[in-house]
C-alpha positions in Angstrom: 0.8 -13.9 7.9 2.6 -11.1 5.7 6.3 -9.9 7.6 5.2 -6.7 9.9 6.5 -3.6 7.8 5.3 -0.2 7.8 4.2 0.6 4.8 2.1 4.6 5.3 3.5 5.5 2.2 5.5 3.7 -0.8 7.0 6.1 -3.1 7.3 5.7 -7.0 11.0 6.7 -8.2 11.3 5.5 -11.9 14.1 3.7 -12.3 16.3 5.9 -14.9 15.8 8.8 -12.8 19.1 8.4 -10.7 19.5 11.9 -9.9 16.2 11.2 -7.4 17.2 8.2 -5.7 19.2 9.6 -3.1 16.7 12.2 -2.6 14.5 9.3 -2.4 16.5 7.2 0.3 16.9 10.5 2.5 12.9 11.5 2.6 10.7 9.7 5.1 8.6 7.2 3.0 8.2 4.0 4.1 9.1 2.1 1.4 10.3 2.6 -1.9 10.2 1.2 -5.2 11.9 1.8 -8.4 9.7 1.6 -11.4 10.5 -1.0 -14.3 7.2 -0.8 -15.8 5.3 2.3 -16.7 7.6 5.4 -15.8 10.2 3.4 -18.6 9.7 3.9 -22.2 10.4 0.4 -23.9 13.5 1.2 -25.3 14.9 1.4 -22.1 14.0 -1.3 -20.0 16.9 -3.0 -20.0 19.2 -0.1 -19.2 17.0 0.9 -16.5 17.0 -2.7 -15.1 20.9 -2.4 -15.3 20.0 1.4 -13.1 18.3 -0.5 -10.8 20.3 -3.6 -10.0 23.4 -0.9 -9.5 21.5 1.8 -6.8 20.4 -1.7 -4.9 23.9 -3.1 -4.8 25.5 0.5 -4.7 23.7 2.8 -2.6 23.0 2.5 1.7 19.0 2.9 1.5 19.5 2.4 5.3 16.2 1.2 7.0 13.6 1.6 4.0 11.8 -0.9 2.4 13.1 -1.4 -0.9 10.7 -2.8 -3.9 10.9 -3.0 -7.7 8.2 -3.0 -9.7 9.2 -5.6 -12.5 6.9 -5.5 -16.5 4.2 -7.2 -16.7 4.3 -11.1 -17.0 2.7 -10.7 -20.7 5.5 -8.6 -21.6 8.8 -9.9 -23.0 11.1 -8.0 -20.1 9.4 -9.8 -17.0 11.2 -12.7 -16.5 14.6 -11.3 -16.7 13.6 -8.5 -14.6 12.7 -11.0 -11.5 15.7 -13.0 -12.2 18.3 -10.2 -13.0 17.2 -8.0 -10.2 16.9 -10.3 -7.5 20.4 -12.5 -8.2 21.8 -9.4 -8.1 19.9 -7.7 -5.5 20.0 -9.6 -2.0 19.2 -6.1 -0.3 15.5 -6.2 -2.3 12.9 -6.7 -0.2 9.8 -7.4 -2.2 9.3 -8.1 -5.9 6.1 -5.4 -6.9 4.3 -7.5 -9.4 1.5 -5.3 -11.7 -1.2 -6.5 -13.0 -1.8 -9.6 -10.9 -5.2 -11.3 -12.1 -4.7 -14.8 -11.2 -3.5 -16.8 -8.1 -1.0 -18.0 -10.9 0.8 -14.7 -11.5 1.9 -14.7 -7.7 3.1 -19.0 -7.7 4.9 -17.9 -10.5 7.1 -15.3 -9.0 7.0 -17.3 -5.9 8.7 -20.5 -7.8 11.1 -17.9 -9.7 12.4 -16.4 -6.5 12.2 -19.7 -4.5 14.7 -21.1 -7.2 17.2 -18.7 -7.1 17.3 -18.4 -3.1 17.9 -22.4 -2.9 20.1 -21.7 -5.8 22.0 -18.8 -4.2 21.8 -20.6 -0.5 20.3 -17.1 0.9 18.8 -16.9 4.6 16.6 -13.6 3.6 13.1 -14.3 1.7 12.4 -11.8 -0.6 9.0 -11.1 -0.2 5.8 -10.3 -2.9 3.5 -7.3 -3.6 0.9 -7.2 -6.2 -1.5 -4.1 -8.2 -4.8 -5.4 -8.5 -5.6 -3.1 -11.7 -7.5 -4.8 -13.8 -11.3 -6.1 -13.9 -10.3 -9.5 -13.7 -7.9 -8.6 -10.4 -10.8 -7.5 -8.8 -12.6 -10.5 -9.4 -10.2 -13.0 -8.6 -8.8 -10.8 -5.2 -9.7 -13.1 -2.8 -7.7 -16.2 -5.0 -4.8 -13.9 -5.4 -4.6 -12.7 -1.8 -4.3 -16.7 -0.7 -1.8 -17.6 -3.2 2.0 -17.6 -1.5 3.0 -17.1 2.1 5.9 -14.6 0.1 2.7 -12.2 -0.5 2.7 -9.0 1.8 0.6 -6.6 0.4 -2.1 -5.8 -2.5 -2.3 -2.0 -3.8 -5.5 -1.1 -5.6 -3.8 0.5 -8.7 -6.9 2.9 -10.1 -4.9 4.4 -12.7 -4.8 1.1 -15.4 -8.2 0.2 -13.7 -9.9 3.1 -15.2 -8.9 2.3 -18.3 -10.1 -1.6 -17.9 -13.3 -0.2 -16.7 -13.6 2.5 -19.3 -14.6 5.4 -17.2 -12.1 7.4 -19.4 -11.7 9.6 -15.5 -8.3 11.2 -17.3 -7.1 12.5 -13.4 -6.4 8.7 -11.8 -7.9 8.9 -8.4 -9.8 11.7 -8.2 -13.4 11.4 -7.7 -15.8 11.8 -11.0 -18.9 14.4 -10.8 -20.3 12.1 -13.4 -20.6 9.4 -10.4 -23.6 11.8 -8.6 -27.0 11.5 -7.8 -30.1 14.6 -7.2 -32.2 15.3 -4.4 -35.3 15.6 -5.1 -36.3 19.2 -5.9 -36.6 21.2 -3.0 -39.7 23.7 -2.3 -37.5 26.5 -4.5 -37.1 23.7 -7.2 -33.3 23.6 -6.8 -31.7 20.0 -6.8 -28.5 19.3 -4.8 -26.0 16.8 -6.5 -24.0 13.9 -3.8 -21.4 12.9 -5.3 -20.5 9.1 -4.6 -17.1 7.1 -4.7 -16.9 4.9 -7.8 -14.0 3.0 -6.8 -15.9 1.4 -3.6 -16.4 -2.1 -4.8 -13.0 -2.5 -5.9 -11.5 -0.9 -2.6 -12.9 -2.8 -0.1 -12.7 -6.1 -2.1 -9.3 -5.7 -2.0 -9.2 -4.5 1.5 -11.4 -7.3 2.5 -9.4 -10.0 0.7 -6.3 -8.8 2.5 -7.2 -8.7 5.8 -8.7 -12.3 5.4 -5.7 -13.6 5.0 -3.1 -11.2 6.8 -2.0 -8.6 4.1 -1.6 -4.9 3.7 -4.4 -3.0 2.0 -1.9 -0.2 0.3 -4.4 2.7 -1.7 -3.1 3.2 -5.3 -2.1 6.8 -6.8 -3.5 9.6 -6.6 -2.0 11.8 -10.3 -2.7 15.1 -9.4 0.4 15.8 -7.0 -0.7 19.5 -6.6 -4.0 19.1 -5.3 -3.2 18.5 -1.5 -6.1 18.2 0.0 -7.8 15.7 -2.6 -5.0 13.9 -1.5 -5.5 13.6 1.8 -9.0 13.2 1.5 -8.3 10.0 -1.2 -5.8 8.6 2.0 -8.7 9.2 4.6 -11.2 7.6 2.6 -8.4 4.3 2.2 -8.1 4.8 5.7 -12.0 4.3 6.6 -11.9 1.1 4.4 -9.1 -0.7 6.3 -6.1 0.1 3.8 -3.1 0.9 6.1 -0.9 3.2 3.4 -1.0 4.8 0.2 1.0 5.6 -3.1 2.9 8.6 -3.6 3.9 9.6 -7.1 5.5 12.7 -5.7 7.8 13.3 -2.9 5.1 15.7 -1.6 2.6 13.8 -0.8 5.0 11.2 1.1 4.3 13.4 4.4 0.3 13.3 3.9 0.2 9.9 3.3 2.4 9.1 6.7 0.3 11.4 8.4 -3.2 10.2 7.8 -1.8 6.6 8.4 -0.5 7.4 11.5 -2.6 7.0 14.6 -3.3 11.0 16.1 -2.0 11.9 19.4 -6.4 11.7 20.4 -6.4 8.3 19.4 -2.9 7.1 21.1 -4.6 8.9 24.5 -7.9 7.2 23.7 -6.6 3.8 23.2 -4.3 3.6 26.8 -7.5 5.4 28.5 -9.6 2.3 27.1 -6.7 0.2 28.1 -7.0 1.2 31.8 -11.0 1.2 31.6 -10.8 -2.3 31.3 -8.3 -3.6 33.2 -10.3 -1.9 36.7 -13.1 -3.2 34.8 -11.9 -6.5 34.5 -10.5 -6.3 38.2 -14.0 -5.7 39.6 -15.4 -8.8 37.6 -17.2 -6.6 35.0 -16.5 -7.5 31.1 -17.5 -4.0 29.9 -17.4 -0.2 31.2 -19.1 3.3 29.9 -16.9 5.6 28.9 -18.4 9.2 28.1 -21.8 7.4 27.8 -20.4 4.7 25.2 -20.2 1.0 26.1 -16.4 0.0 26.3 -16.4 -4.0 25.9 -13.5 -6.4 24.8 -13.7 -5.2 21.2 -12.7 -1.9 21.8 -10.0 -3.6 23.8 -8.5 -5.4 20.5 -8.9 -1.7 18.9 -6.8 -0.2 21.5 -4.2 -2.7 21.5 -3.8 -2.7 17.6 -3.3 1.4 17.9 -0.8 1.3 20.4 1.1 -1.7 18.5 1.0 0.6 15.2 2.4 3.4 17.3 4.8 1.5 18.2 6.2 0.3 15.2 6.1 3.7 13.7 8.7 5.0 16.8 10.7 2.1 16.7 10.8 2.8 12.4 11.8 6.2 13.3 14.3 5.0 15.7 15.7 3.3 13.5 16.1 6.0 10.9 17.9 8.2 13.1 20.7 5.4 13.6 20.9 5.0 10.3 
């Protein structure tokens, strides 16, 4: 079972953009990470591994979450970014591993950091994420999500998935109007189009595979910062699938993301009413009560307990940010 963090919304900072990081550590996302791999141009990973390793030692990040997201482990920087950063590093958290596609990718990380905490004599286990962004991630999910106890959490990265599927979508996660299908005609001939999600398979495999075996669903990026309510409406869909937080590549769309991950004040009341329903329920001998013309049974029990726990944890997060 993956350590209980809160994790609504992880934001992207890339790792040579110092002049964000406090800006970063002062907003309210849930965990942060600061980007190795894609926001850096090659000729400057290694100073922005040296960037890194300095704001983790350097700067208070108080009560977030703090990640890296290393290269790839088919490019030549990966291994000294694991090793470097965490040596250096005991505040990390997690290592963010892209382009997981094997159960191997994760033991190998696992072995690397297990090494240089016996090495090091540290208490504190720095923990795992992976992307599942390719095709061969998707198809091996359920292997990947059983591999290490370090795991935590699986993000469906859709940007470098697009381009292993070859949708050519040029706006990662945004829906495609290609991916439609027409009524029939209607009696005035007219046809109405429905667009459908193309990125369902991959989402709830991944969902799926994580919840089998105790992990964070985390929804992938969403590139067009601007566009608000697409956002919100990527995060709700995430949301109905079982994925309990989303990327933001912009500070902006931190606050949507901990907003539609966050149970609403209706669903807080509607959990303790349930609560209540079935504990007279269960005092008069009866295993299930109508509520509103619903049948309330011990299902909707487990629902209402896992809202109120997530509540919860999202006060005592934001008790702890005000101390810190």
């Amino acid at each position: 079972m993956a350590e209980q963090r809160l994790q609504r919304s992880e934001l992207a900072v890339p790792a040579t953009s110092e002049r964000f990081f406090l800006k970063a550590r002062d907003g309210d996302a849930d965990v942060i990470f600061l980007d190795l791999e894609d926001a850096v141009g090659d000729r400057h990973k290694e100073a922005a591994r040296a960037t890194a390793i300095r704001a983790l030692q350097q700067i208070d990040w108080r009560a977030k979450t703090m990640a890296v997201r290393v290269n790839g482990l088919d490019t030549p920087w990966a291994l000294r970014d694991i090793v470097d950063v965490v040596s250096h590093c005991p505040r990390l958290d997690l290592v963010l591993l892209p382009k997981a596609a094997s159960a191997f990718d994760v033991r190998f990380v696992e072995q690397i950091l297990t090494l240089i905490e016996r090495e090091q004599g540290r208490g504190k286990r720095t923990g795992i994420e992976v992307l599942i962004e390719t095709a061969r991630g998707v198809a091996h999910a359920e292997e990947i999500a059983a591999a290490s106890p370090r795991l935590e959490a699986m993000i469906f990265g859709v940007g470098d998935y697009t381009v292993d599927m070859r949708t050519h979508d040029v706006v990662f996660g945004k829906p495609s109007a290609r991916y439609a299908v027409l009524t029939e005609p209607a009696a005035d001939g007219m046809r109405a189009a429905h667009w459908n999600d193309q990125w369902h398979f991959a989402m709830a495999r991944v969902a799926n595979a994580c919840r089998a075996h105790g992990l964070r669903p985390i929804d992938g990026p969403y590139a067009d910062f601007g566009d608000t309510d697409g956002y919100r409406a990527s995060a709700r869909r995430a949301a109905a699938l079982g994925f309990e937080g989303k990327w933001a590549i912009h500070p902006s769309q931190v606050a949507l993301a901990n907003e539609v991950f966050s149970p609403a004040a209706e669903e807080i009341a509607w959990a303790r009413r349930i609560e209540r329903l079935l504990d007279e329920a269960q005092a008069r001998g009866d295993g299930a009560v109508g509520d509103g013309g619903v049948l309330i049974d011990m299902a909707h029990g487990k629902l209402a307990r896992e809202l109120l726990q997530r509540a919860a944890l999202i006060e005592k997060a934001s008790e702890q940010a005000v101390r810190a």
